[in-house]
N, C-alpha and C positions, 0 to 999 in steps of 0.2 A: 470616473474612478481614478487610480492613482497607479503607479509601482512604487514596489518596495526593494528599498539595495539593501544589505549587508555588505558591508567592508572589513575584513578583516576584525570582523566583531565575535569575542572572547567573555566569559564568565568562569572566575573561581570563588571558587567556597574556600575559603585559606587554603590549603594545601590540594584542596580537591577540583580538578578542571572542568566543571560541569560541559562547558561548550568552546572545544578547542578552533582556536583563528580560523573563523567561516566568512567565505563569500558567497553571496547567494542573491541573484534576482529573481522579483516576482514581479511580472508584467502585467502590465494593466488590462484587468481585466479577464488575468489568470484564474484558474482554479488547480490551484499545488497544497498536495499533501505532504507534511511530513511524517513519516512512518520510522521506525521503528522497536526494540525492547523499552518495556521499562528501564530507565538510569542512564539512556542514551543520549538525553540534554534536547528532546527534541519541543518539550513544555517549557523547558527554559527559554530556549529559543522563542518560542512564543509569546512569552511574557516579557522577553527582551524589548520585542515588537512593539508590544503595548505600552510599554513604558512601565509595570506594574515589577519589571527587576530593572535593577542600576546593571548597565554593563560592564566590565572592567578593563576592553580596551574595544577598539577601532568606534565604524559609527553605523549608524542607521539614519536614511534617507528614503522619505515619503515625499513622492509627486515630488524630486528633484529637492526638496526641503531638508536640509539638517534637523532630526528631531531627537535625537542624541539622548540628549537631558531634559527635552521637554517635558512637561506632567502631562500624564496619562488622556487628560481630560482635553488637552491643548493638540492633542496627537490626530483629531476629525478619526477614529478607529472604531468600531465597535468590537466589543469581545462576547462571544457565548460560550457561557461554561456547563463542564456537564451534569451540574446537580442544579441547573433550573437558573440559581438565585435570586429568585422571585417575591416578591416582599409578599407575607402572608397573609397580612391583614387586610390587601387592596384588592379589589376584583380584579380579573383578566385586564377589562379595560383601562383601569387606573393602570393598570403595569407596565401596560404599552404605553402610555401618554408620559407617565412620568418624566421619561429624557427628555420630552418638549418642553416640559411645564416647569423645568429645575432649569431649560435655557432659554428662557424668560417667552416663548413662544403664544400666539394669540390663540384665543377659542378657537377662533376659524379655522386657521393653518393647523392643528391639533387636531381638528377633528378631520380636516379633509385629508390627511395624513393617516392616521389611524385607520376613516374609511378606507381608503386605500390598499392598505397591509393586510388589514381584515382577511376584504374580499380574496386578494394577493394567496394568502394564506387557508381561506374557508372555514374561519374560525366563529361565525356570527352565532353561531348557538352556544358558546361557552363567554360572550362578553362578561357576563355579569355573576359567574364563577368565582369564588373565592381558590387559590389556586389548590386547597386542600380536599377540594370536590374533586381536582381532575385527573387523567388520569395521565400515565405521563407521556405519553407520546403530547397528551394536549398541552401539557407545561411543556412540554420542547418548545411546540408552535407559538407561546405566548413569546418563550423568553428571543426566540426568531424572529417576530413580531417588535418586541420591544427595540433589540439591535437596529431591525430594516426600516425602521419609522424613521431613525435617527438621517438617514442618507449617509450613512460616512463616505469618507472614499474607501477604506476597505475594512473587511470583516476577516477577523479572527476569531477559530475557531475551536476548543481544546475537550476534544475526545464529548462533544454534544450526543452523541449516541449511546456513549457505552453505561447510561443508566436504564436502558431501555433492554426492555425481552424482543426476542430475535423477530415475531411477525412488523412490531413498530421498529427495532431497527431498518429491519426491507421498505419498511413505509414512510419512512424519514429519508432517507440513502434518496429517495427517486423525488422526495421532496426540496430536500434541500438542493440538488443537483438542478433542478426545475427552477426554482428560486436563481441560482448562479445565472444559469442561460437568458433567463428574463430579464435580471434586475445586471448583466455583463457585469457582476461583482469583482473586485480586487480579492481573494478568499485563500486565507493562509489556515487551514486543515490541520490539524492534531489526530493521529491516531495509532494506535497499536495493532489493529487489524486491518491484515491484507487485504482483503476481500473488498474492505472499503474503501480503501486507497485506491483497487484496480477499479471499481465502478466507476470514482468521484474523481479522481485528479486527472487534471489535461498534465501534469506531470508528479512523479513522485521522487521525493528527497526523501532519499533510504540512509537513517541513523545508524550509527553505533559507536559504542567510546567515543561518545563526545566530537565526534565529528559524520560528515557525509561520504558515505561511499559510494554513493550513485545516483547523478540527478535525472531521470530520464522519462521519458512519455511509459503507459504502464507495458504496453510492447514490448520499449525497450531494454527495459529492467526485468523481465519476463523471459526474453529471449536472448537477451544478450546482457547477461548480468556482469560488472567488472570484476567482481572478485568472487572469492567462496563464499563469503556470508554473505552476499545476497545473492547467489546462487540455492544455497539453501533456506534463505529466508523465504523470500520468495515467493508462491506456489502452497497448494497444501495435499499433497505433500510436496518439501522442496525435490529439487532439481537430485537426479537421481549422481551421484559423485563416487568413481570409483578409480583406486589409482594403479594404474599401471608401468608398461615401462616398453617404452617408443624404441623400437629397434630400428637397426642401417636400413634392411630392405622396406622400410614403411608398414609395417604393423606393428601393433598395440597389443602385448601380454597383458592378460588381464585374469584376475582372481578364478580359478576354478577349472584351469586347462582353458581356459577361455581366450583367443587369439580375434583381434578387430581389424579389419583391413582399416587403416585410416584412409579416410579421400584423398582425392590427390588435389584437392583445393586446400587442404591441412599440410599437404607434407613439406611445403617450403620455410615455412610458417614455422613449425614443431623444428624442424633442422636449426633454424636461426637462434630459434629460442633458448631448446637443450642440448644446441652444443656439438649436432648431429645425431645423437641418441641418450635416451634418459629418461629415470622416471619423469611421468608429468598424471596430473588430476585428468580424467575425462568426463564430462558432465550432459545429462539427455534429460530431458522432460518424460514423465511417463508415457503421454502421446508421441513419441518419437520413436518406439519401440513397432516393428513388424514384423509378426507372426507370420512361422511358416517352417514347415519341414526342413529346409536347407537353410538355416539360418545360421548365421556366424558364429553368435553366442548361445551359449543353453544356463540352465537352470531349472531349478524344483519349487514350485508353488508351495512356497507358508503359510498364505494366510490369503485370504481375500475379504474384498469389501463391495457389498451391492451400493451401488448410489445410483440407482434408476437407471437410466440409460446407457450406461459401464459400469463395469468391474473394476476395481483397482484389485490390481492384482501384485501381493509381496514374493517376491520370487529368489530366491536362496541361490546369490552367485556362488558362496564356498561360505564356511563357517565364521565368516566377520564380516563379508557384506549380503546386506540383504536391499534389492531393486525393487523400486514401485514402477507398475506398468502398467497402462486403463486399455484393456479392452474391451472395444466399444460396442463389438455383434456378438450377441448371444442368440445363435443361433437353433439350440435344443426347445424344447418345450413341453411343459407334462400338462397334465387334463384337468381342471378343480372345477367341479362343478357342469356349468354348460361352457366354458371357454380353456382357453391356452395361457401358460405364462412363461415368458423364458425365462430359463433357468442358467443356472455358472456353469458353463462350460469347460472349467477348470478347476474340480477341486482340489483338494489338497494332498499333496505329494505329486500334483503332474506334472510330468516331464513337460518342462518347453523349450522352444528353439522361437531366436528372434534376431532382425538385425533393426540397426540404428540409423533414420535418415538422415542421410548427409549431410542434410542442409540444415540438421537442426542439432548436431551435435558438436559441442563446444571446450575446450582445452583448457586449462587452471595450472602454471605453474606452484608447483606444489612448496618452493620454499618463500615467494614474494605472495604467493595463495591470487594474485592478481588472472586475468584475464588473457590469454596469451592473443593476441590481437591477428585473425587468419591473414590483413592486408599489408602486415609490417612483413609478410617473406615473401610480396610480388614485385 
């Protein structure tokens, strides 16, 4: 397989910057998603790749090659897109062979290829399918199939799931990931959902306004997001963001009579930053939150949410912020039938008290909105 560089590579639409001066490597044999909103340049970007848009400035280099201006065709790439585009008239079979047989390839090598991908794939009961019999998780698999027969050195890949209902997205997601580890693909990822970015990239390339905010393993983007929007991207729900205002002696005023001892691994850090004292963003995952009677912060449960094994729980810091926080033991339980279920141990309007683990609570200067970095005050 191959990498892939971006250099200082740009697209505009006249006036409009689809994909502002990016650098970016994909290493061989990577699997990088880029993620994120609609209008974010991150299909552009993709089709940059492919050669299927003209860039308007820097270059692209595949396996050390200048391919810049190359045709699409000249590029060894394959692309899957996510409405199939599968010729309708041809069986399964024919769809896959196609790309051989257009590069001028023998019976043999065509079919012992095809077998190949097939099995690869588990597609042997839909060969002879026309693709408007199938269904579409199966037209994913052909149009996978077609790409992977080819060998490219790497595969691009533009939002391939999101014509699919949610049991074949879970069924493709653990497919296609299966496919990457086997075939140690070069695999440049399109997508708008989180979810499948955190499953599927060994790294994710988090979009917005036309450029990158954060390139990192999904860990890192997760737990150590650089700025606010992908602090609240993120996550679902995102990262919980509230602002207060960092005093001399080292605590954090926070919405609601609510006062936060900041760590003392944060307090060199936050001094450098604001100046010695100042507002700054504080930011906590829901899981970060520890219940218990002596806790630093309080709040009123508004709303909760069962998702099987926790509650999310929306809890009413003061009348403009409202905290998600997953509590994971439900310890009550009522009687239905001949068995037990637990139930919310929090409903609505209860007081609660929680503090925030140190180790997972994170600082957002509030006017760069950036990441205040805990190792730039040691």
């Amino acid at each position: 397989m191959a990498e892939i560089e971006l250099r200082q590579v740009e697209k505009r639409f006249g006036d409009l910057q689809a994909v502002k001066p990016m650098d970016l490597t994909v290493y061989d044999g990577e699997f990088i998603v880029l993620l994120g909103p609609s209008g974010c340049g991150k299909t552009t970007t993709l089709r940059m790749i492919s050669g299927l848009e003209a860039v308007t400035g820097g270059h692209i280099f595949l396996d050390g090659r200048d391919v810049t201006w190359l045709h699409p065709s000249d590029r060894d790439i394959a692309f899957v897109f996510q409405l199939f585009a599968l010729y309708p008239h041809m069986t399964a079979r024919e769809n896959i062979a196609f790309p051989l047989q257009a590069q001028g390839e023998s019976q043999a090598t065509i079919n012992k290829r095809l077998d190949e991908v097939v099995a690869l794939l588990r597609i042997h009961r839909i060969l002879d399918e026309r693709p408007g019999k199938l269904s579409g998780g199966d037209r994913q698999r052909v149009a996978l199939a077609r790409a992977l027969v080819r060998r490219p050195k790497a595969f691009l890949m533009d939002e391939p799931l999101g014509a699919l209902d949610a049991e074949f997205r879970e069924a493709m997601r653990a497919e296609i990931k299966r496919l990457h580890i086997d075939q140690h693909a070069t695999t440049v990822y399109v997508t708008h959902d989180q979810i499948e970015a955190m499953a599927m990239g060994d790294r994710i390339v988090v979009m917005s306004k036309a450029e990158i905010q954060q390139a990192g393993t999904p860990a890192e983007v997760y737990y150590d997001p650089a700025n606010l929007f992908v602090a609240n991207f993120i996550g679902s729900p995102g990262m919980n963001l509230v602002t207060g205002h960092y005093t001399a002696n080292g605590t954090l005023r926070l919405p609601g009579e609510n006062h936060y001892p900041v760590p003392e691994s944060w307090q060199q850090a936050l001094r450098k930053a604001l100046g010695g004292q100042g507002d700054v963003v504080a930011g906590f995952r829901p899981e970060a939150a520890r219940f218990g009677p002596d806790g630093a912060l309080s709040g009123e449960v508004y709303a909760s949410d069962l998702h099987g094994a926790h509650t999310m729980l929306h809890v009413n810091f003061d009348e403009l912020d409202i905290v998600h926080i997953r509590a994971d033991r439900m310890t009550s339980v009522v009687p239905t039938g001949d068995s037990v279920v637990p139930t919310d141990d929090y409903p609505i309007g209860t007081p609660v008290r929680f503090d925030i683990d140190p180790n997972m609570v994170r600082f957002f200067h509030p006017d760069t909105e950036a990441a205040i970095d805990r190792e730039a005050g040691s």
